[in-house]
C-alpha positions in Angstrom: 0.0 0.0 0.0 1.6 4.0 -1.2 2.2 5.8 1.9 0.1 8.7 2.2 2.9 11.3 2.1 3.5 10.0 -1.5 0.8 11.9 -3.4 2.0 15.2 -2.2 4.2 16.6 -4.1 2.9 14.7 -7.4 0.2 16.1 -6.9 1.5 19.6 -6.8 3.2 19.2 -9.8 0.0 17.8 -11.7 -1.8 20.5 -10.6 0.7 22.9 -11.2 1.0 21.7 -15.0 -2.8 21.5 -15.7 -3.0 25.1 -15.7 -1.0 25.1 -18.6 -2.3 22.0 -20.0 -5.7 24.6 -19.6 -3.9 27.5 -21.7 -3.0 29.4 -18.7 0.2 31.1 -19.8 0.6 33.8 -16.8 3.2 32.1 -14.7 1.6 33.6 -11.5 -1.1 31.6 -11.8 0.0 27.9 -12.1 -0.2 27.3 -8.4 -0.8 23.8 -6.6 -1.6 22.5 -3.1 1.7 23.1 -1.9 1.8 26.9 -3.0 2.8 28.7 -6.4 4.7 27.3 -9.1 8.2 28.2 -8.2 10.4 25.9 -11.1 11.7 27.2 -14.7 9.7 26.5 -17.9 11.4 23.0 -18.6 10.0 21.4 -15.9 6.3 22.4 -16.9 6.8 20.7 -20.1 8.5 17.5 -18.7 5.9 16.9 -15.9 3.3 18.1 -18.8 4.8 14.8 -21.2 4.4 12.6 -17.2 0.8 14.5 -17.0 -0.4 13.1 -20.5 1.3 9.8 -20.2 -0.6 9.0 -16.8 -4.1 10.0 -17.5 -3.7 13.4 -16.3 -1.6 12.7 -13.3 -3.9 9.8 -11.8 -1.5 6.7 -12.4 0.9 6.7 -9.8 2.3 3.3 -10.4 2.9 4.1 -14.2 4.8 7.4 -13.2 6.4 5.0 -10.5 7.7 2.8 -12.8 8.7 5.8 -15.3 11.3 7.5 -12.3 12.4 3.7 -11.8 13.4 3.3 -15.4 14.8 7.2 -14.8 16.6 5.8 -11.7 18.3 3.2 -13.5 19.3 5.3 -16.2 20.8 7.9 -14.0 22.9 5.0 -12.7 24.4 4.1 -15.7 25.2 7.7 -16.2 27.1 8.4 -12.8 28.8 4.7 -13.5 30.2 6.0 -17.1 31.4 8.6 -15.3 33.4 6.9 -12.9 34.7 4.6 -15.2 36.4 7.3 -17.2 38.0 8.5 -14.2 39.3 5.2 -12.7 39.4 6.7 -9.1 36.4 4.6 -7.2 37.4 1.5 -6.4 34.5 -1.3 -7.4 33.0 -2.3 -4.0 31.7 1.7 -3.8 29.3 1.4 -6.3 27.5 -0.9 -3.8 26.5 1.5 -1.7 25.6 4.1 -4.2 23.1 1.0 -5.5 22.0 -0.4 -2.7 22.4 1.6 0.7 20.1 4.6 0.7 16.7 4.1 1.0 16.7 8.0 0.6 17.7 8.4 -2.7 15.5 5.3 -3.6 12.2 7.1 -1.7 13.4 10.3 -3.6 12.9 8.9 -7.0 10.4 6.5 -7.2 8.2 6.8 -3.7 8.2 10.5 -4.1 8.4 11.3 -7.3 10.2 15.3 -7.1 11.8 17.2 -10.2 15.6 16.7 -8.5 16.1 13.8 -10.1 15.0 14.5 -13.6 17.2 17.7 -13.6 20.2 15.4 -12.0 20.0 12.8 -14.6 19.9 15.5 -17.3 23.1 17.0 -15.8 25.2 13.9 -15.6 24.4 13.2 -19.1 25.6 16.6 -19.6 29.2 15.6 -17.8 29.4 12.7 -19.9 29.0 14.7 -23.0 31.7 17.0 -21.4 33.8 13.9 -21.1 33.8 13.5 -24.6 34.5 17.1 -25.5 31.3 17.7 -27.2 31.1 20.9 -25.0 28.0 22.6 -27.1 26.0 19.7 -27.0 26.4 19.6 -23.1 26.0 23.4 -22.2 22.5 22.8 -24.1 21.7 19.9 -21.6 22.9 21.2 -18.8 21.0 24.5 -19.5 17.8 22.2 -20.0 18.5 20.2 -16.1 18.9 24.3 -14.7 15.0 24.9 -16.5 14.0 21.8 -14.4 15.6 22.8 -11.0 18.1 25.8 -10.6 20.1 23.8 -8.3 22.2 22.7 -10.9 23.5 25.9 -10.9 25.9 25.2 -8.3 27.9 23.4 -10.9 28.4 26.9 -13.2 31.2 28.1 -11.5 33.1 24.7 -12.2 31.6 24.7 -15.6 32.6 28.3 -16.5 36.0 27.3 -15.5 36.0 24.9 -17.7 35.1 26.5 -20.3 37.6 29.6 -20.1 40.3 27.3 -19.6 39.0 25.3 -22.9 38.3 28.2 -25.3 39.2 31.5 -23.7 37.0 34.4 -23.0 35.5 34.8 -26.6 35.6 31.4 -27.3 33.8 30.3 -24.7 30.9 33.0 -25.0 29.3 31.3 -27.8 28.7 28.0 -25.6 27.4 30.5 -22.5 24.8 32.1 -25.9 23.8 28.2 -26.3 22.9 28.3 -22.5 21.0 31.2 -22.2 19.3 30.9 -25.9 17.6 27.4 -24.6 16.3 29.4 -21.6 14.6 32.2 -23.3 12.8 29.6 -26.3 11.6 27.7 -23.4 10.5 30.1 -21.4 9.2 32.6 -24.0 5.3 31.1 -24.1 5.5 32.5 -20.3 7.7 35.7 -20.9 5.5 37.1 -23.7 2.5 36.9 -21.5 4.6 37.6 -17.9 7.5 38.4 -18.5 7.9 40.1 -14.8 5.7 37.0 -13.5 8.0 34.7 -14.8 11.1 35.7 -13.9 10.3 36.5 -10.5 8.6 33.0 -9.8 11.2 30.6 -11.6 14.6 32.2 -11.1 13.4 33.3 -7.4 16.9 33.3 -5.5 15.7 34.7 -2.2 12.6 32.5 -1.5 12.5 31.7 2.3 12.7 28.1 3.5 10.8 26.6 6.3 12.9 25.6 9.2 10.8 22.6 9.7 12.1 21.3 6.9 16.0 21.9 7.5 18.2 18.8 7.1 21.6 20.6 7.9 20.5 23.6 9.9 18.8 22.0 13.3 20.8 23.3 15.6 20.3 26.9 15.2 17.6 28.7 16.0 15.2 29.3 14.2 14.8 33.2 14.0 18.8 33.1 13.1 18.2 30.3 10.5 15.9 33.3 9.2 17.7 35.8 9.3 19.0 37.6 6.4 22.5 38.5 7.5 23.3 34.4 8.2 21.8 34.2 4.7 24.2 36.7 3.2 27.1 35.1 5.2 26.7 32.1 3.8 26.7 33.9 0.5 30.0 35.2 1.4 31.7 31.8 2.7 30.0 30.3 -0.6 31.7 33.0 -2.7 35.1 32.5 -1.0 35.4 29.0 -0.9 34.5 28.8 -5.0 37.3 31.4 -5.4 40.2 29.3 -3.4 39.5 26.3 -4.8 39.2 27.8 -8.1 42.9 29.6 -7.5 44.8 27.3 -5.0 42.8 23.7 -6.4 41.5 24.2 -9.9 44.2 26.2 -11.3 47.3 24.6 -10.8 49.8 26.9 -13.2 52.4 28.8 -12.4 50.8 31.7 -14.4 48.2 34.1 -12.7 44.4 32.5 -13.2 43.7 35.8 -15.7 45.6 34.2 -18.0 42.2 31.7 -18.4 40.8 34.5 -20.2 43.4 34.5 -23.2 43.1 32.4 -26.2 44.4 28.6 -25.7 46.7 29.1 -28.2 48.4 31.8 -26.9 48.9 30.5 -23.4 52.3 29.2 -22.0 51.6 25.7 -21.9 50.4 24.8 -18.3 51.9 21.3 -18.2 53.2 18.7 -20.3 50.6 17.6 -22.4 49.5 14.3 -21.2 48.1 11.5 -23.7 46.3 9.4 -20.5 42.5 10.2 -20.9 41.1 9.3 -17.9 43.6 12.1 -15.7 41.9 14.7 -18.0 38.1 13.3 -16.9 39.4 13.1 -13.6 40.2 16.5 -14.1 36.8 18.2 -15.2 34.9 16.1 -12.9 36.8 17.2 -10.0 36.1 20.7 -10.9 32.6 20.5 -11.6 31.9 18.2 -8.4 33.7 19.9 -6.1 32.0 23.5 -7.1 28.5 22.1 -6.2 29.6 20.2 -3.5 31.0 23.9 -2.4 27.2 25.2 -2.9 25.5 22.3 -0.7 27.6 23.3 2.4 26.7 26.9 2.3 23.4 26.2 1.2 20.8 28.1 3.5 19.0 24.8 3.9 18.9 21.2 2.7 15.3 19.4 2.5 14.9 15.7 2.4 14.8 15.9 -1.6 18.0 18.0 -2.0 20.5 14.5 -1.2 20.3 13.7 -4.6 22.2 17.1 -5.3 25.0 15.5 -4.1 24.9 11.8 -3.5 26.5 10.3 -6.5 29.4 12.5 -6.0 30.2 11.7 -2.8 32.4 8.9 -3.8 34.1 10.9 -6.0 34.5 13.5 -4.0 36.0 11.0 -1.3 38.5 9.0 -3.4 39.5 11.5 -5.5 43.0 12.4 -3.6 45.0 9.5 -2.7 44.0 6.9 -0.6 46.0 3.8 1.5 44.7 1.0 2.1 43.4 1.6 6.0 41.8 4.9 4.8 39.0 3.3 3.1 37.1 2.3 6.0 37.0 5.7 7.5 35.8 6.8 4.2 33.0 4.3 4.0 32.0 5.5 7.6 31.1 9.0 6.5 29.3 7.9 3.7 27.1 5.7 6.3 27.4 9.0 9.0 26.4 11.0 6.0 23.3 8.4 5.1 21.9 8.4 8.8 21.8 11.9 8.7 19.6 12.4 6.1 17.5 9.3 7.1 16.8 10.8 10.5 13.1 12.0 10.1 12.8 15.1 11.5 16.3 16.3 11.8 18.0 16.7 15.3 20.8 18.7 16.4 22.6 15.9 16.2 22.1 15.0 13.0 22.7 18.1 11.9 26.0 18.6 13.6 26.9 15.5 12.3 26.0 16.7 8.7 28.3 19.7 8.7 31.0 17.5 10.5 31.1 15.1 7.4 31.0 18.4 5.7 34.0 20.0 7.1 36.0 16.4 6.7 35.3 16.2 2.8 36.3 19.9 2.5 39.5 18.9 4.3 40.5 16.4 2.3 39.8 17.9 -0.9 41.8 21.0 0.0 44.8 19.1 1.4 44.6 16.2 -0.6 46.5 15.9 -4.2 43.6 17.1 -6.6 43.3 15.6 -10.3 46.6 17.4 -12.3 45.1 19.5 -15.4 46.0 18.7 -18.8 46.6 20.5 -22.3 43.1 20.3 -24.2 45.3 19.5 -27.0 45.1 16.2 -28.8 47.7 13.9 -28.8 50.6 13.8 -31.6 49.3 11.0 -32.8 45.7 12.0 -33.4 44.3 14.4 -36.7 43.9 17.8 -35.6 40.7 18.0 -37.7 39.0 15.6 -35.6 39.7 17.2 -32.3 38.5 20.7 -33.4 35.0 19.1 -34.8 34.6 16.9 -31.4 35.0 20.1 -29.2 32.3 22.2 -30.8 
């Protein structure tokens, strides 16, 4: 028998949708049981395809079975991803199948939008790991239009792409991003446009402290307050701009250089003919930026785990690891799991959240991060067919 907690949110969203599905194109208007519609344009028309496809939102089971297949998919994605980078050891992936009943209630008990816009993004990466970079800023600009937490991987990504193409290179894949934005959003904007903006890119919506995963152990008019909020901001700020000078850029030469054309750069290191230390490379950068996000986040909801999850291995065997360091590095994944399984969140698990937190962080920053490569292709390869890949 479906817990009674399950319909919630699916229902929100069906509700939310049927407006347009009705014709209503004024974005303040598509409001559900849970409160206003507060997503971009994409996911409207994702949940409008689920909304069709299960007689107007009344087949749970069918949607069930849809986020399973979506579940298994996303698997396959994060696994490809690993692969590439040959850091994980084999025995991880276990617990990234098998151990969270939270990520498994997140996708196919409850349904949410996070994991359609995470899937989305990690086929993104893997089309970043094959330096197709255009067709990935497109899919990665469609999982921000379902939820805009995947904007906690930009700053990683726009590092990435200045160190790939320069600053006017790299403008034309940042066009492709905000292009897909406007067409999808431009039913709403021509109506709204005011409406629109306000209620799908809202960055300063409050959160409920009921709801905090990480944040217990405050109170609650502080965990309100808006100068903790813009402190966070600040530490969030900071921490993407030492890890981008100190962790992500590893020459000699000052980071500005980023913003020259490839060409015309000092070469930053020998150029390396291994493809799996350059994968290594851009997943570091782009995990480790919205890992960055999560812990300044001004609150984590039960949903939000899936942000992160399948990059918490990464993120814990990416520096160099002995033998009797593994088990300590299963036990915060485990610490990790029990905090986000503990219904409602205690001071405890809280503390224990950021703890976990703070010892990831540590190891990332004094660990030996993945060494950057040229972009160039190998000697051995045509020149042609490394310039037609990276478009």
């Amino acid at each position: 028998r479906r817990p009674a907690d399950t319909e919630i949110d699916w229902k929100a969203y069906m509700q939310e949708v049927e407006g347009f599905a009705n014709g209503t194109l004024d974005y303040t208007q598509l409001k559900g049981d849970t409160g206003p519609l507060v997503y971009p344009a994409g996911f409207v028309y994702i949940f409008l395809g689920l909304y069709h496809a299960t007689g107007r939102g009344s087949d749970i089971r069918l949607a069930q079975y849809l986020f399973a297949g979506l579940y298994l998919l996303n698997l396959l994605l994060v696994f490809r991803i690993y692969c590439r980078t040959n850091k994980v050891p084999p025995y991880v992936f276990f617990f990234m199948c098998c151990a969270s009943y939270r990520i498994h209630s997140i996708f196919v008990l409850r349904l949410f939008n996070d994991p359609v816009a995470m899937a989305i993004l990690f086929l993104a990466i893997n089309l970043f790991l094959e330096e197709h970079w255009s067709w990935g800023c497109l899919l990665f600009s469609l999982a921000v239009s379902v939820k805009m937490n995947i904007l906690l991987f930009a700053p990683g990504l726009l590092f990435l792409l200045l160190q790939r193409f320069g600053l006017l290179g790299c403008i034309p894949k940042l066009c492709i991003c905000a292009l897909l934005q406007v067409v999808l959003g431009l039913p709403f904007l021509l109506v709204n446009p005011v409406g629109y903006l306000t209620r799908s890119f809202d960055l300063g919506r409050q959160f409920q402290f009921k709801w905090t995963v990480n944040w217990r152990f405050l109170p609650e008019e502080v965990f309100q307050n808006r100068v903790f909020h813009a402190a966070l901001l600040l530490a969030h700020l900071a921490g993407l701009g030492l890890f981008a000078l100190h962790r992500w850029h590893s020459s000699k030469d000052n980071i500005l250089t980023l913003l020259k054309d490839p060409a015309k750069r000092k070469p930053a290191s020998p150029r390396l003919t291994v493809n799996n230390i350059l994968c290594a490379w851009i997943v570091f950068i782009l995990f480790s930026s919205n890992f960055l996000g999560v812990c300044c986040s001004r609150s984590l909801h039960y949903q939000f785990y899936v942000w992160y999850f399948h990059t918490l291995p990464y993120l814990l065997w990416c520096t160099p690891t002995t033998k009797l360091a593994h088990m300590p590095k299963v036990l915060l994944l485990g610490v990790i799991e029990l905090c986000w399984n503990t219904y409602p969140s205690t001071v405890c698990s809280s503390l224990s959240l950021h703890i976990c937190h703070g010892l990831i962080l540590l190891q990332l920053w004094y660990g030996t991060a993945p060494t950057p490569v040229s972009h160039t292709p190998p000697p051995s390869r045509k020149p042609t067919a490394m310039s037609k890949k990276a478009q």
